[in-house]
C-alpha positions in Angstrom: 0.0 0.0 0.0 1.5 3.0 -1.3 1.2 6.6 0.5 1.1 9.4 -1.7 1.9 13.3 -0.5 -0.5 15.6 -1.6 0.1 19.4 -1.1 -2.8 21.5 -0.2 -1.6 23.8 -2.8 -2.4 21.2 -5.6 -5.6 20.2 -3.9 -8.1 21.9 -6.3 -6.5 20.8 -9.6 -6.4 17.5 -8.3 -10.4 17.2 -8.1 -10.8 19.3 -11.2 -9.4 16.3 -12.8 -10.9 13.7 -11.1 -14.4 16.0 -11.8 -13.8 15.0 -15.3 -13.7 11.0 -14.8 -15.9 11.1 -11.4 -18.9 12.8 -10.2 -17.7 14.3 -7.0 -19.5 14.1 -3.6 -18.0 15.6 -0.2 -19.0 17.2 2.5 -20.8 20.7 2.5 -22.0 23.6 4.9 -25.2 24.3 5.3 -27.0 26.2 8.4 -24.3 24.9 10.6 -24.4 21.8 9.5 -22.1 19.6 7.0 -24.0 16.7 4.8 -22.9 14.8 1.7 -23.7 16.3 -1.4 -22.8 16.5 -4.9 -20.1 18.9 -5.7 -20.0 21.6 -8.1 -18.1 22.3 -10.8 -15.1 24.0 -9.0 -16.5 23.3 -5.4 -14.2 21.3 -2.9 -15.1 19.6 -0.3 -15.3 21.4 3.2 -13.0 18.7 5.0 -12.9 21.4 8.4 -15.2 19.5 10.2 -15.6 16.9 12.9 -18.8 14.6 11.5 -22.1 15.0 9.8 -25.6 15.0 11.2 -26.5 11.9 9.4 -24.2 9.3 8.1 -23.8 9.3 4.5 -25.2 5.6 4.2 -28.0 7.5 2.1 -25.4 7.5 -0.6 -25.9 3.9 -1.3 -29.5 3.6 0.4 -31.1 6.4 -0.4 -34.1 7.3 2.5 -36.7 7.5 -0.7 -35.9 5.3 -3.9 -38.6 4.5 -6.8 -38.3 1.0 -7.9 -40.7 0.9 -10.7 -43.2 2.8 -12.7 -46.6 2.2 -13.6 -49.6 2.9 -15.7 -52.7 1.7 -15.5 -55.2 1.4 -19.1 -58.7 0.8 -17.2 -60.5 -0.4 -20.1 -57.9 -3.1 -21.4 -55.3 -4.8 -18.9 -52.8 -5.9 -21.4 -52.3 -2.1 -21.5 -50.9 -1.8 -18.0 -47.6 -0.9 -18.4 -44.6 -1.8 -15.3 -41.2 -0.8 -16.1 -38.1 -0.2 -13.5 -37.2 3.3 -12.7 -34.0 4.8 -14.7 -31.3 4.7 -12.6 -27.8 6.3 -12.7 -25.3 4.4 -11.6 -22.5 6.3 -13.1 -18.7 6.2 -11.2 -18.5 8.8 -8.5 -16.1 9.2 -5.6 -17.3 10.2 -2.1 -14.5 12.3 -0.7 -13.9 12.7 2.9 -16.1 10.1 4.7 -15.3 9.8 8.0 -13.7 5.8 9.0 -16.5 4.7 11.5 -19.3 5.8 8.7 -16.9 3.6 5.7 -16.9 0.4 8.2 -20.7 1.2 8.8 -21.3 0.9 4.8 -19.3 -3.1 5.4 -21.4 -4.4 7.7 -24.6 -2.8 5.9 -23.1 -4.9 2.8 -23.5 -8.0 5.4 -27.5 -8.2 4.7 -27.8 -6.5 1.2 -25.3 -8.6 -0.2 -25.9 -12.7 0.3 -25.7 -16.0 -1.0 -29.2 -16.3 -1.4 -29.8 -12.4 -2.1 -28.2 -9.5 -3.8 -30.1 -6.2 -3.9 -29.0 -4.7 -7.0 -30.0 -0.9 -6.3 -27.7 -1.3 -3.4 -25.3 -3.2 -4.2 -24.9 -1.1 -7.9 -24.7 2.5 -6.0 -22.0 1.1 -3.9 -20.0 -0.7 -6.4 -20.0 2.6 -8.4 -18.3 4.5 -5.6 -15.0 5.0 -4.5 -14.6 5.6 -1.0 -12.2 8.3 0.0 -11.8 8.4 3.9 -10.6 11.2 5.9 -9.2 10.2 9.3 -10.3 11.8 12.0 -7.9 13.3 14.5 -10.0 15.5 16.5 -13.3 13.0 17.7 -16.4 14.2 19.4 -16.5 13.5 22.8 -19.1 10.7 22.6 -17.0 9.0 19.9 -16.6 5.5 21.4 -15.2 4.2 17.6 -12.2 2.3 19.3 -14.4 0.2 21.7 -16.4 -0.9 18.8 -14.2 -2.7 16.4 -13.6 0.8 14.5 -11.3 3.9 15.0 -9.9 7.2 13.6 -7.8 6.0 11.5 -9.9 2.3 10.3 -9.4 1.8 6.8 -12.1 -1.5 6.5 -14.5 0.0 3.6 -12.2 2.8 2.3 -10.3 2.6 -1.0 -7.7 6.1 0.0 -7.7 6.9 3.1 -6.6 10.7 4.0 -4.6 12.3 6.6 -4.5 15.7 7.1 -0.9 16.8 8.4 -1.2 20.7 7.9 0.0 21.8 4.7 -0.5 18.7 2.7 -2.7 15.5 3.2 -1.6 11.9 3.3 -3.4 9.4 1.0 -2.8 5.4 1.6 -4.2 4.0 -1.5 -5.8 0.8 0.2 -7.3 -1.1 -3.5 -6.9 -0.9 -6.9 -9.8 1.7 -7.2 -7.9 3.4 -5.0 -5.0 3.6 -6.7 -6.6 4.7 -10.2 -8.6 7.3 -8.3 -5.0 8.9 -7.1 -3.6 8.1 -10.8 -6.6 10.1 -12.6 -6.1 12.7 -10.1 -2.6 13.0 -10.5 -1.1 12.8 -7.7 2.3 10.9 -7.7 4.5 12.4 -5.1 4.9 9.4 -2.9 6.3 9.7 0.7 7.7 7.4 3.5 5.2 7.9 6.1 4.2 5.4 7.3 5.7 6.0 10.7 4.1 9.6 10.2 0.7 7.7 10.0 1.1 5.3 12.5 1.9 8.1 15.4 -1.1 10.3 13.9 -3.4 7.2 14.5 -2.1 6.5 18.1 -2.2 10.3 19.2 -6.0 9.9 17.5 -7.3 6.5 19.5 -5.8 8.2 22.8 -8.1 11.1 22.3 -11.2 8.8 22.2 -12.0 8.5 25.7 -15.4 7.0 25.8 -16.2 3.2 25.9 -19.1 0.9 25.0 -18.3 -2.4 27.2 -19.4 -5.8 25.2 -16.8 -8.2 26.3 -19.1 -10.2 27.5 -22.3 -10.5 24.7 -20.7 -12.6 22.6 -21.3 -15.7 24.8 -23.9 -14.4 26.5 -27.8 -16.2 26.6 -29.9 -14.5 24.4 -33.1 -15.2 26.1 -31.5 -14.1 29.5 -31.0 -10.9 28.1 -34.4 -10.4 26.3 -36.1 -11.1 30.1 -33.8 -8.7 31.7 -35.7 -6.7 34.4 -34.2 -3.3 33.2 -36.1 -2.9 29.5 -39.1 -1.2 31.2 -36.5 1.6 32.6 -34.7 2.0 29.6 -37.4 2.6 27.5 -38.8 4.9 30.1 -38.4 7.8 28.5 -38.2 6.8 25.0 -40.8 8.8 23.1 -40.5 6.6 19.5 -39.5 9.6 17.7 -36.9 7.4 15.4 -34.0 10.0 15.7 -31.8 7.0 17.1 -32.3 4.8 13.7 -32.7 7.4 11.1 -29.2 8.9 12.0 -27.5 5.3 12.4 -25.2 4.6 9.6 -25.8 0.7 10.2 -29.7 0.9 10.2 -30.9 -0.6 7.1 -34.6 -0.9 7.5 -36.7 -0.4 5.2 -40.9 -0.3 3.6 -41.9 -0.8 0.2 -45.0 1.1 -0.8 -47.0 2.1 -3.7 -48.1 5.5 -4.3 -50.8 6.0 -7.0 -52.2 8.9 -8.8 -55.1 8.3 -10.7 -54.0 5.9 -13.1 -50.3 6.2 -12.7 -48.0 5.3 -9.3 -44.5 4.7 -8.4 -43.3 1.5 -6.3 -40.6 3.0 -4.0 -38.9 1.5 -0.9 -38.5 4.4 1.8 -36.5 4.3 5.2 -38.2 2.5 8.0 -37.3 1.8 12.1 -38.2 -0.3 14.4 -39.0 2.1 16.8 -42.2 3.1 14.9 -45.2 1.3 16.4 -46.7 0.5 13.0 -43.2 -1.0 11.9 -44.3 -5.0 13.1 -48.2 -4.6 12.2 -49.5 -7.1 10.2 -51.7 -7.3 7.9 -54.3 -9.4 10.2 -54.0 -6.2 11.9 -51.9 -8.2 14.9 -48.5 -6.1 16.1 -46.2 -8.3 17.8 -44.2 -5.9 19.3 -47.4 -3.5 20.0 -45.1 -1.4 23.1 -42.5 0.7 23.9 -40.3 -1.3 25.6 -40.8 -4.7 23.2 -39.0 -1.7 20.1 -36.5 -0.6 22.5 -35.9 -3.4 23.4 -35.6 -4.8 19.7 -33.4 -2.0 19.0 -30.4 -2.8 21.3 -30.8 -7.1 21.5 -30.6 -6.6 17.6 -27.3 -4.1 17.4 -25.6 -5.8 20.6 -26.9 -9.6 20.4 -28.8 -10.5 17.2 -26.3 -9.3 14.6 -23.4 -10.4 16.8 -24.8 -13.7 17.2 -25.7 -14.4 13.1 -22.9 -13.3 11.8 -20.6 -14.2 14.1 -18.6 -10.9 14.3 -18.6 -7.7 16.1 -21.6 -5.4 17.6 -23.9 -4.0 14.7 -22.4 -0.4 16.3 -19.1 1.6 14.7 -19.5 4.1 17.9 -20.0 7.7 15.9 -22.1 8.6 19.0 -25.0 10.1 16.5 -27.6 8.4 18.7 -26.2 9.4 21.8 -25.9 13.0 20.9 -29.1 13.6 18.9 -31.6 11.4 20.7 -33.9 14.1 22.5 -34.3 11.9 25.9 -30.8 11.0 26.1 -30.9 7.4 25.8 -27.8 6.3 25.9 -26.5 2.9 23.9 -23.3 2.6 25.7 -25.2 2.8 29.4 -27.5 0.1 27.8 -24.5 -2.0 26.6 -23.3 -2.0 30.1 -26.2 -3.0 31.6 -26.4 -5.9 29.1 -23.1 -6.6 29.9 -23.2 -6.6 33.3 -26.1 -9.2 33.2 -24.4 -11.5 30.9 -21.0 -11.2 33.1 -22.8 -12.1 36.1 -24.3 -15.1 34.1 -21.0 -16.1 33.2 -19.3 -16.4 37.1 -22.5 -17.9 38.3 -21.9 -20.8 35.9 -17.9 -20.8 36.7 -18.7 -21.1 40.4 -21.4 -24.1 40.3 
């Protein structure tokens, strides 16, 4: 893996070329806030900032896609007309995504992309990207990346990732997409920094000083931790608004829905959560999960149990702290974790001492 210099200087030239190959998408400033958006012509990327509101997942998923078109001929069927929705899955590069949202966008892949099913507007948004990271030396203060198989400087998911060191950036081209985006870009100047790199990622990790504790889910008994007592008391004050899913870059619920206009409609899959109460009703008009605490309680057995238990890996959770910061109760996932973890350690010496 080569590491390319790239002075700051040489910056804008460098995406003007890449503009003519790539559609460009980076972060912008608006009211405050910095979101993913196309770039244009001429416009770079506003790289000063810590993270965006929302993840950029809806680069790949977007929160409203049309599937397929329809028309309806009243007065002769063979009329009806269904056809799939024109897409554009043209190459662009996403520049300056943030490591913990890149590994998010991995384990998303996990359940769009399976032996048994592929989902192809997924699957062909995100193989028409190239993923340009930017590590992040400065995280927010509920940043808990390092405790959650992730970190400043993770490269899982990224094909460059960047490091800003001042006056010029360093890019590790980490795959071959990687490598042509640098080429078309032209930026050749390599460097010897991978010491450089290494010490930027340590000083990075040490300034993440929260923690979600999980040590002990992995082995832990699932039905011991869905008939904990403390569910009613964490979803206490849970008010089902959905802030907690909708700004989780490893949420990937969604509904599929038709909406119909006289005799023409659109089928179009929108974002969903599980904290909505209509999200489990059936069509019998039955809702399994018909309160508060049975969705809470969904929410965190699936991010810290289910998905760790199916696909044998880590928690579904890169630790950007979005949910913690923007949920309007202050439900906390890493004071939930805890109290999972707690339960399931206790478990664990009460078996060791019979």
């Amino acid at each position: 893996m080569k590491v390319i210099k790239i002075e700051k200087s040489q910056w804008p030239q460098g995406l003007e070329k890449l503009s003519s190959a790539l559609r460009l998408i980076g972060p912008v400033e608006e009211k405050g806030f910095h979101s993913f958006q196309e770039l244009a012509k001429g416009q770079t990327p506003d790289l000063a900032f810590q993270n965006t509101l929302l993840s950029p997942k809806s680069l790949v998923f977007p929160q409203s896609e049309i599937m397929l078109n329809y028309s309806l001929a009243s007065d002769d069927p063979e009329r009806n007309v269904m056809k799939a929705a024109a897409k554009d899955y043209a190459p662009r590069a996403v520049i300056g995504m943030r490591p913990c949202d890149a590994r998010a966008l991995a384990l998303v892949k996990l359940n769009f992309d399976t032996d048994e099913y592929k989902d192809p507007y997924w699957l062909n948004l995100y193989n028409a990207t190239t993923f340009v990271g930017l590590a992040c030396d400065i995280p927010c203060s509920t940043c808990f990346c390092t405790t959650a198989g992730c970190g400043p400087y993770h490269e899982e998911g990224l094909d460059v990732l960047l490091a800003d060191r001042g006056a010029h950036y360093l890019a590790k081209a980490l795959t071959d997409k990687g490598v042509q985006l640098l080429e078309k870009a032209g930026w050749h100047q390599t460097a010897d920094a991978g010491a450089e790199i290494g010490k930027a990622r340590q000083a990075a990790e040490a300034r993440v000083t929260s923690a979600i504790e999980t040590d002990a889910l992995r082995d832990a008994d699932t039905m011991a931790l869905y008939g904990a007592d403390f569910w009613d008391d964490v979803a206490f004050a849970c008010i089902n608004c959905g802030t907690c899913t909708f700004s989780c870059p490893t949420c990937w619920c969604f509904d599929i829905q038709d909406e119909v206009y006289r005799k023409k409609g659109v089928r179009m899959r929108n974002w969903d959560s599980c904290m909505f109460p209509i999200f489990t009703v059936h069509t019998t008009g039955h809702n399994p999960r018909d309160t508060k605490t049975q969705r809470v309680r969904q929410r965190f057995m699936h991010k810290l149990k289910y998905f760790v238990d199916k696909y044998d890996r880590g928690i579904m959770c890169v630790g950007c702290g979005r949910c913690v910061r923007q949920c309007p109760v202050n439900i906390d996932i890493r004071k939930v974790s805890a109290r999972m973890n707690a339960l399931a350690s206790q478990a664990a010496c009460a078996v060791q001492r019979s």
